[in-house]
Structures are given as C-alpha cells and as structure tokens.
Predicted model as a PDB file, atoms N, CA, C, CB and O in Angstrom, pLDDT in the B-factor column:
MODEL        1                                                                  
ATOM      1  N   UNK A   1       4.461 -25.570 -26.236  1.00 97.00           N  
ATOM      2  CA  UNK A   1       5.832 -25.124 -26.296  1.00 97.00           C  
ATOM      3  C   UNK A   1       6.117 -24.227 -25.098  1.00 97.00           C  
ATOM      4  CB  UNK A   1       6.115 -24.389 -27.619  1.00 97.00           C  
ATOM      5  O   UNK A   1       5.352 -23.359 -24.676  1.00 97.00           O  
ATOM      6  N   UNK A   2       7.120 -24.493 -24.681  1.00 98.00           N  
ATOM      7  CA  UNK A   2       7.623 -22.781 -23.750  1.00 98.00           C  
ATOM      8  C   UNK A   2       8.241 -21.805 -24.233  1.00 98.00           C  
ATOM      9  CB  UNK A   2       8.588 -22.813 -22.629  1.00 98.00           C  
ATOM     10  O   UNK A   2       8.882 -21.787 -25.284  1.00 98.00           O  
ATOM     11  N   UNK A   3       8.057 -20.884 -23.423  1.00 98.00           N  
ATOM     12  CA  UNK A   3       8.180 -19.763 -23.698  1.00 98.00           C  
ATOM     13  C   UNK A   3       8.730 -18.615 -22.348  1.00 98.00           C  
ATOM     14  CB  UNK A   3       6.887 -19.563 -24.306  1.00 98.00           C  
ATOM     15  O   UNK A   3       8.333 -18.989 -21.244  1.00 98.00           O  
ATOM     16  N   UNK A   4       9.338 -17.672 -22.340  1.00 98.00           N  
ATOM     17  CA  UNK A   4       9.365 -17.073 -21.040  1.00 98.00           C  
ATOM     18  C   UNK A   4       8.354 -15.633 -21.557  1.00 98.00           C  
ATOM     19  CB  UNK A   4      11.198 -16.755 -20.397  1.00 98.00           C  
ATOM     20  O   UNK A   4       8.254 -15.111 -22.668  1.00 98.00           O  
ATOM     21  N   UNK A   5       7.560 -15.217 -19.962  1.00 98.00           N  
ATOM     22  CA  UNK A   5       6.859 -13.983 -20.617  1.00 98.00           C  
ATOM     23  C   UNK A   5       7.424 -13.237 -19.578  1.00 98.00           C  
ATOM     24  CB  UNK A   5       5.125 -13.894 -20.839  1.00 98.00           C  
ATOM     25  O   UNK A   5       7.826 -13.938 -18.650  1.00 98.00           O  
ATOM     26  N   UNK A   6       7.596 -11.903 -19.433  1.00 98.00           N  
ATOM     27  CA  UNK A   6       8.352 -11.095 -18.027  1.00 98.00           C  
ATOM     28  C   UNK A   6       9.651 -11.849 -17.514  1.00 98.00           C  
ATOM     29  CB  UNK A   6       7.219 -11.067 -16.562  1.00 98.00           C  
ATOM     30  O   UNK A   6       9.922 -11.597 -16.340  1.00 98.00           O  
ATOM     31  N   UNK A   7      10.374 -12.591 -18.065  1.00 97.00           N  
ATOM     32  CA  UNK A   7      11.422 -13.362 -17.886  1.00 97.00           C  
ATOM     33  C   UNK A   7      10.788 -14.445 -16.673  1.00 97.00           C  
ATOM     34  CB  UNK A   7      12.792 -12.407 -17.494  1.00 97.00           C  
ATOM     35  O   UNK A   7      11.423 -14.564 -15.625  1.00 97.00           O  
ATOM     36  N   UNK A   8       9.373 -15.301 -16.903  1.00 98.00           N  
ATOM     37  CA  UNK A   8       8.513 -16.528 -16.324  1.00 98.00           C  
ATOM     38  C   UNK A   8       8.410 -17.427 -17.576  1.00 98.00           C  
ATOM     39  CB  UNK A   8       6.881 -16.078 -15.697  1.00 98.00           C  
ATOM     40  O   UNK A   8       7.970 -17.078 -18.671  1.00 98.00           O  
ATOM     41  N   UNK A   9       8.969 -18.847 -17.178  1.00 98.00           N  
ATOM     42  CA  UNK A   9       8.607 -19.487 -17.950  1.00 98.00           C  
ATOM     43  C   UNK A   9       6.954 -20.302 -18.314  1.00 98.00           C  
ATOM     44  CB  UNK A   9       9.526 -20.078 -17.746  1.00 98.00           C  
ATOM     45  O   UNK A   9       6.385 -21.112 -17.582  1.00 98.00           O  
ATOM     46  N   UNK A  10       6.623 -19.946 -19.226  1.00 97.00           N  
ATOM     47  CA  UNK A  10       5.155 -20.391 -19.556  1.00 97.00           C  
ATOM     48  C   UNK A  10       5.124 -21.433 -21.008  1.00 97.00           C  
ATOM     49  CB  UNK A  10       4.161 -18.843 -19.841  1.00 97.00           C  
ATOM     50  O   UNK A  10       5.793 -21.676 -22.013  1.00 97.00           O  
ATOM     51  N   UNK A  11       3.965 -21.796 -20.382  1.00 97.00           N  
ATOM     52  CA  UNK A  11       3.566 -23.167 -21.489  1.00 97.00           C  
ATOM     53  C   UNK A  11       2.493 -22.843 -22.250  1.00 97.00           C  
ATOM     54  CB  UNK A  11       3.103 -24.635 -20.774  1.00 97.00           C  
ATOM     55  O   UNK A  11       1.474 -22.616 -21.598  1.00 97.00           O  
ATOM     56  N   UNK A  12       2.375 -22.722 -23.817  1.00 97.00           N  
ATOM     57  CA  UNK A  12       1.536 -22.280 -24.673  1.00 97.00           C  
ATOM     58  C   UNK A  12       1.442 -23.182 -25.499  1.00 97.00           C  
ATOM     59  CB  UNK A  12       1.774 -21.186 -25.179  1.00 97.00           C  
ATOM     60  O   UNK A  12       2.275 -24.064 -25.708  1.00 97.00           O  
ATOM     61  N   UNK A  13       0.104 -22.977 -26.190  1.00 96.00           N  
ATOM     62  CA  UNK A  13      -0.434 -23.688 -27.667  1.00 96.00           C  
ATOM     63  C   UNK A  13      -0.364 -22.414 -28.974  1.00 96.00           C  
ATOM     64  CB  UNK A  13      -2.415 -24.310 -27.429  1.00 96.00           C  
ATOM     65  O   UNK A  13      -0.389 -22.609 -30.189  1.00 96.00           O  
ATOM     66  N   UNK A  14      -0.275 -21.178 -28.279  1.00 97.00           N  
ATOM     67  CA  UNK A  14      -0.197 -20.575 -29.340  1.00 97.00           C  
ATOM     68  C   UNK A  14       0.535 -21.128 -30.217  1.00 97.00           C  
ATOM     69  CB  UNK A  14       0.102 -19.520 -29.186  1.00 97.00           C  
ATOM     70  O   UNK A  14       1.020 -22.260 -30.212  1.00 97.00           O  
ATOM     71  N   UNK A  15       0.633 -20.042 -31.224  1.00 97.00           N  
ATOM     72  CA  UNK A  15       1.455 -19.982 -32.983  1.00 97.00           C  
ATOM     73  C   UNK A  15       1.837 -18.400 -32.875  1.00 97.00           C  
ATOM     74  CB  UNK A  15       0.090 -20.360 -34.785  1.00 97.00           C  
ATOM     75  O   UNK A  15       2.984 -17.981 -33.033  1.00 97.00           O  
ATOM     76  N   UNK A  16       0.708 -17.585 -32.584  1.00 98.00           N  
ATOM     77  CA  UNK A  16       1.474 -15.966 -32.774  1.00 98.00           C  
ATOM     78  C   UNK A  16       1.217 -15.128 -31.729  1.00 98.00           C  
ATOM     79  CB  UNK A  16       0.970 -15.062 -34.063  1.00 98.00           C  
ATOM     80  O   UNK A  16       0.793 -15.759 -30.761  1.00 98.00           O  
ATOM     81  N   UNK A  17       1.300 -14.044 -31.559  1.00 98.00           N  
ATOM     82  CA  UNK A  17       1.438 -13.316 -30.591  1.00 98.00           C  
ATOM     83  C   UNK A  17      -0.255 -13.217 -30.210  1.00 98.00           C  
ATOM     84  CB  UNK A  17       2.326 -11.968 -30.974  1.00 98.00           C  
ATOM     85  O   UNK A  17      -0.528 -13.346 -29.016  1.00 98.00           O  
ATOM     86  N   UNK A  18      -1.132 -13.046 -30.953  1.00 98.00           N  
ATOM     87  CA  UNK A  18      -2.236 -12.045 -30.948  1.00 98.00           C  
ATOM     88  C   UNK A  18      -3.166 -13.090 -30.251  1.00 98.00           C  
ATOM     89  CB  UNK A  18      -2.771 -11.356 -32.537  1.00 98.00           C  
ATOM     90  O   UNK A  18      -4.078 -12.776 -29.485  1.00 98.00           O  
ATOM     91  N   UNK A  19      -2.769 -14.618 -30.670  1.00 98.00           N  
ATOM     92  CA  UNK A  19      -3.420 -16.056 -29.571  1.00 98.00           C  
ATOM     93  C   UNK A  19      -2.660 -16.234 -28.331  1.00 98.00           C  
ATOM     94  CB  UNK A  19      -3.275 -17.734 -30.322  1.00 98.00           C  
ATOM     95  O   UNK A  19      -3.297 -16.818 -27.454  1.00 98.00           O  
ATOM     96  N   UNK A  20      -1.469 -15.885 -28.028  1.00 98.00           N  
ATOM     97  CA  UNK A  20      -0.486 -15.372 -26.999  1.00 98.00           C  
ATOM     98  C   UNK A  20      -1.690 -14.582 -25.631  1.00 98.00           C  
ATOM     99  CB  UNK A  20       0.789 -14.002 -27.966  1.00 98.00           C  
ATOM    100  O   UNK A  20      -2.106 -14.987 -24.546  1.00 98.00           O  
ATOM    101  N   UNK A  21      -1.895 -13.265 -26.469  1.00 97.00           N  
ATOM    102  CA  UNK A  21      -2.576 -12.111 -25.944  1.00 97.00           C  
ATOM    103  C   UNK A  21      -3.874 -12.375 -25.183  1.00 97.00           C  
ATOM    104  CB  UNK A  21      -2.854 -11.217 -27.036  1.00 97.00           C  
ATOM    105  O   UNK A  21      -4.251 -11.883 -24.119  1.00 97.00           O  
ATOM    106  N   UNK A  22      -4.653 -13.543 -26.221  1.00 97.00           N  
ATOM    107  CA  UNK A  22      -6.030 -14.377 -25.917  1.00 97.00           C  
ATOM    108  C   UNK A  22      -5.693 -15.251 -24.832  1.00 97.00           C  
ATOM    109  CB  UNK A  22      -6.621 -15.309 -27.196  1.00 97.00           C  
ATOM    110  O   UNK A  22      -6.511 -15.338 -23.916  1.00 97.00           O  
ATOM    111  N   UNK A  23      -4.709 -15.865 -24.778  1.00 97.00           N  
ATOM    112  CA  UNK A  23      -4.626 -17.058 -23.357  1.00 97.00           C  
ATOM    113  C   UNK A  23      -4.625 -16.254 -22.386  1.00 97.00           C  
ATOM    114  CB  UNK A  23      -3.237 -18.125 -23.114  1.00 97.00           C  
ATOM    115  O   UNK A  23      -5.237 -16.571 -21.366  1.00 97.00           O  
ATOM    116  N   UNK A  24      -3.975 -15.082 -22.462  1.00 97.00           N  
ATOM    117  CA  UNK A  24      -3.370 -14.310 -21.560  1.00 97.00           C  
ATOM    118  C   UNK A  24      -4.021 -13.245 -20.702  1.00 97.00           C  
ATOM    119  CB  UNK A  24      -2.500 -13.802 -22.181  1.00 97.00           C  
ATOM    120  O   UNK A  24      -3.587 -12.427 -19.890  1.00 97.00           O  
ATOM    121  N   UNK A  25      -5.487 -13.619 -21.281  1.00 96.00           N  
ATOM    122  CA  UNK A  25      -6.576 -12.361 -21.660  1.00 96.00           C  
ATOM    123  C   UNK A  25      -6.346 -11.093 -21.524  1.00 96.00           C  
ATOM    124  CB  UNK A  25      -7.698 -12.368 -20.975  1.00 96.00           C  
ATOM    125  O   UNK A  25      -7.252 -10.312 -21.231  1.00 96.00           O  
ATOM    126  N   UNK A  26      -4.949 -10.670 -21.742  1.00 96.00           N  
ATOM    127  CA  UNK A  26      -4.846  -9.405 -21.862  1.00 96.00           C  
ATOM    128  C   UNK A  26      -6.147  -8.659 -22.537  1.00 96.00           C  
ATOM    129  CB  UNK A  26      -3.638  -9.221 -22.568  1.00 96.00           C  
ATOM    130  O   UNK A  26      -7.025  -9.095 -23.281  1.00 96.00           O  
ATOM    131  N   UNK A  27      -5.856  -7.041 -21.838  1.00 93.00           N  
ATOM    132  CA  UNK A  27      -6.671  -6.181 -22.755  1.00 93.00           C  
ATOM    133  C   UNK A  27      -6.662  -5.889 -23.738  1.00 93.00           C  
ATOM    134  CB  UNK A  27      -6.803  -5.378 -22.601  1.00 93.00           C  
ATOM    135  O   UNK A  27      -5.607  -6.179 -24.303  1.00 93.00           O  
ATOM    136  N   UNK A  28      -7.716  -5.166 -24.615  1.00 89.00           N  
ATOM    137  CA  UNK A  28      -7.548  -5.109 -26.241  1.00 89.00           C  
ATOM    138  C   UNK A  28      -6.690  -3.965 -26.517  1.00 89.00           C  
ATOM    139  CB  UNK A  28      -8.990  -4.909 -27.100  1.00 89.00           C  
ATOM    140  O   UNK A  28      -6.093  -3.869 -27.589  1.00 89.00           O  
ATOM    141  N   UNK A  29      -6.575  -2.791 -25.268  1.00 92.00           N  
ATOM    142  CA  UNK A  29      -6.065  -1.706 -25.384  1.00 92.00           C  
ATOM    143  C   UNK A  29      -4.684  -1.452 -24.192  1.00 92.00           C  
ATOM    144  CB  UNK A  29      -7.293  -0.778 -25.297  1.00 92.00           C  
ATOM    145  O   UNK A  29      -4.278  -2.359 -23.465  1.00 92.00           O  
ATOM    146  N   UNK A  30      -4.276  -0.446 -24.196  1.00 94.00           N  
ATOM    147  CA  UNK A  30      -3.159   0.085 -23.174  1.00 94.00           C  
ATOM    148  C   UNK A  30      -1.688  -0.842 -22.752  1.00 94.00           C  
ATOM    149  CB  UNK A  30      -4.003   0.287 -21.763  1.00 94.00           C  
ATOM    150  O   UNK A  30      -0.808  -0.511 -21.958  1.00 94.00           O  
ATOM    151  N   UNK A  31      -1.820  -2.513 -23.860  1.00 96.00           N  
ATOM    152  CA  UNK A  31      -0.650  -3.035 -23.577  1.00 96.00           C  
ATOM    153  C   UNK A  31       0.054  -2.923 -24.610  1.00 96.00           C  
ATOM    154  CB  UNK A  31      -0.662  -4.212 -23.148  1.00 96.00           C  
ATOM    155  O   UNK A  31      -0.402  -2.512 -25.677  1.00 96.00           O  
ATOM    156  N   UNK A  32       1.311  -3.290 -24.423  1.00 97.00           N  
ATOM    157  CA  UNK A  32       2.368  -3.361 -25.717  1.00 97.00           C  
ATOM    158  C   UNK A  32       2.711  -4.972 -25.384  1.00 97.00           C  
ATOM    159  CB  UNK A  32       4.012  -2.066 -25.653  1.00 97.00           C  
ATOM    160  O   UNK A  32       2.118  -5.544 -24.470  1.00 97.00           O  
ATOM    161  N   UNK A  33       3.650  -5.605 -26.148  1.00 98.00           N  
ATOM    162  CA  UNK A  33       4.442  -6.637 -26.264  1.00 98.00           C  
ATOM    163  C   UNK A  33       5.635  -6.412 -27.067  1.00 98.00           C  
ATOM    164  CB  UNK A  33       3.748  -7.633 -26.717  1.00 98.00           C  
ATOM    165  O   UNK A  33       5.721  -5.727 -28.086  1.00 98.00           O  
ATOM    166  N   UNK A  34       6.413  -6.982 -26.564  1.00 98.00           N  
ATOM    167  CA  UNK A  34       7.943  -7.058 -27.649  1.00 98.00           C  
ATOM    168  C   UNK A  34       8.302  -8.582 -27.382  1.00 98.00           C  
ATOM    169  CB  UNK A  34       9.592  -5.813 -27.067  1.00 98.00           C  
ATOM    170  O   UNK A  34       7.915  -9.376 -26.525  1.00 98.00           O  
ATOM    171  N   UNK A  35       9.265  -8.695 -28.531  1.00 98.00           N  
ATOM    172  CA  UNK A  35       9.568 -10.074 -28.833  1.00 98.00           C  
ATOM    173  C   UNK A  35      10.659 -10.069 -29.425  1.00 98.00           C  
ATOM    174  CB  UNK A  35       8.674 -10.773 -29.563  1.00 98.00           C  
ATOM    175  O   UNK A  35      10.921  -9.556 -30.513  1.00 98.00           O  
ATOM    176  N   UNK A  36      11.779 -11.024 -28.254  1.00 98.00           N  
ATOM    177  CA  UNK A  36      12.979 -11.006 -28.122  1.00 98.00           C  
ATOM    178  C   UNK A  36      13.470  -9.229 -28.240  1.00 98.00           C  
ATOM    179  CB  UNK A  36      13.532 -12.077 -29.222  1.00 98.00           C  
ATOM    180  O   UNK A  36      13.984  -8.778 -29.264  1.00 98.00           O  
ATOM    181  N   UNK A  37      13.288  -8.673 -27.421  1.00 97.00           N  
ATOM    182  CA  UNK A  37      13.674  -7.089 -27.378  1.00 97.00           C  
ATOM    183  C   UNK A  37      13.217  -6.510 -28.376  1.00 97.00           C  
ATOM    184  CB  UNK A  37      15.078  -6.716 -27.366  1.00 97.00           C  
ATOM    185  O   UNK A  37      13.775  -5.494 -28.790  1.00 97.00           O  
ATOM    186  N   UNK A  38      12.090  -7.024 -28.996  1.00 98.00           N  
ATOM    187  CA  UNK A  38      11.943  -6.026 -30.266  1.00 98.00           C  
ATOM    188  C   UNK A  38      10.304  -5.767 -30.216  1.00 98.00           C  
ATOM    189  CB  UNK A  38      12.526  -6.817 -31.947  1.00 98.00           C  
ATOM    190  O   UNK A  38       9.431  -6.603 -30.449  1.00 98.00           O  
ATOM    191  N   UNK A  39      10.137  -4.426 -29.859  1.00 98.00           N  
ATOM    192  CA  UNK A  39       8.823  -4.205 -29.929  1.00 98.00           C  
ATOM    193  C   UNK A  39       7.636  -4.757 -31.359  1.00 98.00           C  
ATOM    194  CB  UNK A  39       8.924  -2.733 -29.770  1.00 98.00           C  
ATOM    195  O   UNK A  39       7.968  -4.848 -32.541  1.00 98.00           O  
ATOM    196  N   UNK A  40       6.417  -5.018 -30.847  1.00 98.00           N  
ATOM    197  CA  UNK A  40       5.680  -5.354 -31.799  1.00 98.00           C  
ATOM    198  C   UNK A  40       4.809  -4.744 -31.918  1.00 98.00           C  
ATOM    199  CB  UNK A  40       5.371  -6.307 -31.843  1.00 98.00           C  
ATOM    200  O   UNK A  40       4.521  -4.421 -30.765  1.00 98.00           O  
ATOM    201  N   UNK A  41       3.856  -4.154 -32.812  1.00 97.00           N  
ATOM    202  CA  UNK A  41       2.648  -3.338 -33.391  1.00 97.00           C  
ATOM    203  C   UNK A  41       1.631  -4.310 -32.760  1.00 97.00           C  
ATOM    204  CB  UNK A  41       2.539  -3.136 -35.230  1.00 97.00           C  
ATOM    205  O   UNK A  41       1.505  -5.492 -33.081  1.00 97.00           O  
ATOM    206  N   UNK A  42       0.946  -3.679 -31.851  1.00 96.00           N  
ATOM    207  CA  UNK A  42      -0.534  -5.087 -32.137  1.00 96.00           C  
ATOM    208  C   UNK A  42      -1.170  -5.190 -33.332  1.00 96.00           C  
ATOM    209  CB  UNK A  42      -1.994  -4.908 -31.222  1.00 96.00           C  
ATOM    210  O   UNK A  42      -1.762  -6.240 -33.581  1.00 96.00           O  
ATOM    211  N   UNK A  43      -1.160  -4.273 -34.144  1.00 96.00           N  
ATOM    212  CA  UNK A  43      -1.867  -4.688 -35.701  1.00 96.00           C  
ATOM    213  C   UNK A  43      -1.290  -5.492 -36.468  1.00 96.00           C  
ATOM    214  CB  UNK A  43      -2.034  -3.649 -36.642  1.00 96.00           C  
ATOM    215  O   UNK A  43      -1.846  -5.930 -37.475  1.00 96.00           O  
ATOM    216  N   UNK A  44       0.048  -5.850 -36.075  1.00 98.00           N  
ATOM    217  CA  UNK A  44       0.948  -7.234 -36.433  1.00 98.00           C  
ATOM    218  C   UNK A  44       1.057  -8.354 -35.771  1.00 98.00           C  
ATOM    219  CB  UNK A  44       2.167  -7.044 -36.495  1.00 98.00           C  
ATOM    220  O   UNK A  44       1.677  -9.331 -36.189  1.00 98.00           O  
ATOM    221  N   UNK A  45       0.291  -8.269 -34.382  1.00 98.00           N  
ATOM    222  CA  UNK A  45       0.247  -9.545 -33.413  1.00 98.00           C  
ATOM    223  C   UNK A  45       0.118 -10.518 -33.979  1.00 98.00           C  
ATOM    224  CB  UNK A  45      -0.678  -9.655 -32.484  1.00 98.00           C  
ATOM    225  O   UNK A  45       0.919 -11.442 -33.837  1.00 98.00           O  
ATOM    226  N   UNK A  46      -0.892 -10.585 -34.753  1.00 97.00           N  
ATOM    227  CA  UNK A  46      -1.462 -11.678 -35.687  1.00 97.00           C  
ATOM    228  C   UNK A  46      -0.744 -12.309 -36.485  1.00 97.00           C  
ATOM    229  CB  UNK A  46      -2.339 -11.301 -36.453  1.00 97.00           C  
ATOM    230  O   UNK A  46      -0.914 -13.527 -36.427  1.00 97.00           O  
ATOM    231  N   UNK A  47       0.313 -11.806 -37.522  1.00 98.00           N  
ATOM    232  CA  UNK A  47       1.002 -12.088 -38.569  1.00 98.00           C  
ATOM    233  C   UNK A  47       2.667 -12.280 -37.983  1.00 98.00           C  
ATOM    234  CB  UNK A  47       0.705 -10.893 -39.677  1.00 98.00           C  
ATOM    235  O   UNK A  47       3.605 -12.534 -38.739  1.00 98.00           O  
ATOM    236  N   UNK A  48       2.821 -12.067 -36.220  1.00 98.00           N  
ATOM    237  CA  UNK A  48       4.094 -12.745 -35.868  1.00 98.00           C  
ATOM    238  C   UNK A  48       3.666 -13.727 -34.809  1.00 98.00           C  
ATOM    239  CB  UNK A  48       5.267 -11.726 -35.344  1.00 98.00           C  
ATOM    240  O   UNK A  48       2.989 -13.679 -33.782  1.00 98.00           O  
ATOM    241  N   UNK A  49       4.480 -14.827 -35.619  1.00 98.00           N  
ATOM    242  CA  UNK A  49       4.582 -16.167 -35.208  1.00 98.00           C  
ATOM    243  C   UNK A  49       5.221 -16.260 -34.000  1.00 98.00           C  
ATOM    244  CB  UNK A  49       5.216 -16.958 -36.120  1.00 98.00           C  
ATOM    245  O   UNK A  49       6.135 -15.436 -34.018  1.00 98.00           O  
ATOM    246  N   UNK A  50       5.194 -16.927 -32.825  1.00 98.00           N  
ATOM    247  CA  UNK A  50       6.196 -17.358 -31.990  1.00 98.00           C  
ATOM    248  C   UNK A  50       6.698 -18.376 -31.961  1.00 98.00           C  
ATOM    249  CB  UNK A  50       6.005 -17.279 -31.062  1.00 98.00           C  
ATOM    250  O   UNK A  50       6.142 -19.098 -32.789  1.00 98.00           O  
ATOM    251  N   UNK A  51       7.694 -19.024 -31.312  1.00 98.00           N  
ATOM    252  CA  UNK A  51       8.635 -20.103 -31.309  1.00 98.00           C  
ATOM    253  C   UNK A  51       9.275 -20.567 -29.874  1.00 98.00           C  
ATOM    254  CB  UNK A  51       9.727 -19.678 -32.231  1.00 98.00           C  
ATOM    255  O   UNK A  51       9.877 -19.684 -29.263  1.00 98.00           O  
ATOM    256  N   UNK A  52       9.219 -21.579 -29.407  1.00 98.00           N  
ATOM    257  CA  UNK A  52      10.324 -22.293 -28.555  1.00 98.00           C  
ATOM    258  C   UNK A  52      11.185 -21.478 -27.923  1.00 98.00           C  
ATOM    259  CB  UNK A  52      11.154 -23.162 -29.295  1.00 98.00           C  
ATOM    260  O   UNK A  52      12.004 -20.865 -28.609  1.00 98.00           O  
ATOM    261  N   UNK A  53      11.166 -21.332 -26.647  1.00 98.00           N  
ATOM    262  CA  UNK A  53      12.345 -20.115 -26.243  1.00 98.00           C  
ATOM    263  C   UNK A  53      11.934 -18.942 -26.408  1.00 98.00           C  
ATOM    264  CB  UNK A  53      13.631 -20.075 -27.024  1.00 98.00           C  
ATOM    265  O   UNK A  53      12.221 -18.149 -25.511  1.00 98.00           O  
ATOM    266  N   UNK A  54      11.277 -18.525 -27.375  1.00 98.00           N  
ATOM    267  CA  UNK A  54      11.133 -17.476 -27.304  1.00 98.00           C  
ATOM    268  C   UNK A  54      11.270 -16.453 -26.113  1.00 98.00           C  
ATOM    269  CB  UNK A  54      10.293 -17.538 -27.738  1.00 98.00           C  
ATOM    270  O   UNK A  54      11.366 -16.880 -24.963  1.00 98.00           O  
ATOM    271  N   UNK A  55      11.279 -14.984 -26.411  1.00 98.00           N  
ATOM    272  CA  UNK A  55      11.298 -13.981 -25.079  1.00 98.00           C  
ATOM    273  C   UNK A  55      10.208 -12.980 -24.913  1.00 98.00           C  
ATOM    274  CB  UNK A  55      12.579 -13.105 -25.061  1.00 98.00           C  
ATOM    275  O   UNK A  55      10.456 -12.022 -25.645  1.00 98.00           O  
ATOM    276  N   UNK A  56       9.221 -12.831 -24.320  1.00 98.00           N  
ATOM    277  CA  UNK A  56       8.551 -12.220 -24.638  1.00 98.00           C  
ATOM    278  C   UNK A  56       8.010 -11.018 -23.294  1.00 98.00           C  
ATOM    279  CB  UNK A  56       7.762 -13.148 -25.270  1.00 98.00           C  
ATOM    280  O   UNK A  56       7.862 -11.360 -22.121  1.00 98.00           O  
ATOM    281  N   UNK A  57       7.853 -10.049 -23.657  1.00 98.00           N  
ATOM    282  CA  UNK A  57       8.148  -8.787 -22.012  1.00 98.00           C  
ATOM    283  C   UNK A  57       6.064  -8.207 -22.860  1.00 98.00           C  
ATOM    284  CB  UNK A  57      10.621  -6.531 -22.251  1.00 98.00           C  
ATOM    285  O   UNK A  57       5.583  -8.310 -23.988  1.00 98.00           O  
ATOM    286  N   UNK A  58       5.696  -7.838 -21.958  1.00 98.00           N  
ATOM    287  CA  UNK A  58       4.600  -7.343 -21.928  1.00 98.00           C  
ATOM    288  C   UNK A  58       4.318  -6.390 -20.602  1.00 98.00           C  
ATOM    289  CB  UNK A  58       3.765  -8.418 -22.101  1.00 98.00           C  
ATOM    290  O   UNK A  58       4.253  -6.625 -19.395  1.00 98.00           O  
ATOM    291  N   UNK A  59       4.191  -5.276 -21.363  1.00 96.00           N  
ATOM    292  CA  UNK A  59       3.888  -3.789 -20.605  1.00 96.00           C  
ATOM    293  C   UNK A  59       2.764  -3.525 -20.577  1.00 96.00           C  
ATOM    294  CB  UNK A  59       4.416  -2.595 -21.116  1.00 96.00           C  
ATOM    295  O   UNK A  59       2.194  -3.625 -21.664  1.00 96.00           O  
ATOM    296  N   UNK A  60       1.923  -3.077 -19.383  1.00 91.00           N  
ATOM    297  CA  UNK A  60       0.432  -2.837 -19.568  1.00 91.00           C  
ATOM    298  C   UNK A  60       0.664  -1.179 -19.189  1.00 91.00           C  
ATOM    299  CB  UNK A  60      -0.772  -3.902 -18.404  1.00 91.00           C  
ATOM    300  O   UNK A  60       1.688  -0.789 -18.627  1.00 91.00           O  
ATOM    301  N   UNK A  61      -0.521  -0.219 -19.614  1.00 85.00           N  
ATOM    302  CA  UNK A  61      -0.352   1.011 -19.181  1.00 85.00           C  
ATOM    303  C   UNK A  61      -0.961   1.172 -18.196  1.00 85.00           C  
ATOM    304  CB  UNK A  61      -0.591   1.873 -19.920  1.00 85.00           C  
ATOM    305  O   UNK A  61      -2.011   0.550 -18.038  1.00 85.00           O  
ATOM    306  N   UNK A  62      -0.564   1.921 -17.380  1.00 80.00           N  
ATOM    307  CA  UNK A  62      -1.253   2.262 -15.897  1.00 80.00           C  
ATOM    308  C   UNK A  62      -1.142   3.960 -15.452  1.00 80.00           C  
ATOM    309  CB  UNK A  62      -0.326   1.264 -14.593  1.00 80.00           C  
ATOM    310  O   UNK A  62      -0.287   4.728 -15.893  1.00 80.00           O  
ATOM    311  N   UNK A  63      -2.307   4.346 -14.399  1.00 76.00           N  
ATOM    312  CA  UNK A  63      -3.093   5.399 -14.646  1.00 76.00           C  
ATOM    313  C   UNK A  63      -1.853   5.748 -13.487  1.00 76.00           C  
ATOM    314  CB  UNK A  63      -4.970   5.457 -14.492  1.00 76.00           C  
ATOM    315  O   UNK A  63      -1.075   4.907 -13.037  1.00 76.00           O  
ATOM    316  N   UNK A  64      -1.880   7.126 -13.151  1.00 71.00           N  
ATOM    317  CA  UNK A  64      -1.292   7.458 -11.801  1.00 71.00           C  
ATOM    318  C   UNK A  64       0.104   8.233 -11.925  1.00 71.00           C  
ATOM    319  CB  UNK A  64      -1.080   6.088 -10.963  1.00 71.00           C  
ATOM    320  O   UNK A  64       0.474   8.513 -13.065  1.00 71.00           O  
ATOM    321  N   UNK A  65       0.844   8.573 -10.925  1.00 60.00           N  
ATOM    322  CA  UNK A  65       2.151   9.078 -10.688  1.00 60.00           C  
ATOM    323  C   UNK A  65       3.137   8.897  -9.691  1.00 60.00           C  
ATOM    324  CB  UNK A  65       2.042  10.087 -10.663  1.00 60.00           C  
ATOM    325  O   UNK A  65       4.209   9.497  -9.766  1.00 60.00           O  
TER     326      UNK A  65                                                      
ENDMDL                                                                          
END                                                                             
C-alpha cells in the first residue's frame, strides 16, 4: 500500500505502525510518530493499524543546540 512518511510517498506491507517502525529500522528510543496529525504513544504502535493514504510525520530526537 502507500503511504506518505515526512510528506514522501512510500510503499509498505505493513498493517500498523510498530511494523512501519521495523521496515524503517527506526530506533527503539528518542523517536515519536504521529498519524494523520495525531500523535501516537509507541506503546500503542502496535495496536494502530495503518491504511492507504495514510499521513505519517516521524520526529527523531537529536543531541545539540
């Protein structure tokens, strides 16, 4: 399915965010995700589904000033 991530369109097999995170190999720590403007818990990654179109923005934390 596609999907846009950072407003890029991408092509996934996922189903939810937290297999999203795994393609993506994000880290286990210091990122967030939101979906369609709506922030998500990573302890809920798992239990939200994604879909077609979807929108998805991913923030990593970074050290510095």
């Amino acid at each position: 399915m596609k999907i846009n991530v950072n407003n890029k369109p991408v092509e996934t097999e996922a189903t939810n965010m937290q297999s999203l995170a795994v393609q993506l190999n994000l880290p286990e720590s210091g990122v967030a995700m939101a979906l369609n403007m709506k922030m998500v818990r990573q302890t809920d990654w798992e239990a939200t589904p994604i879909a077609e179109n979807d929108n998805i923005i991913i923030i990593k934390a970074a050290c510095g000033g």
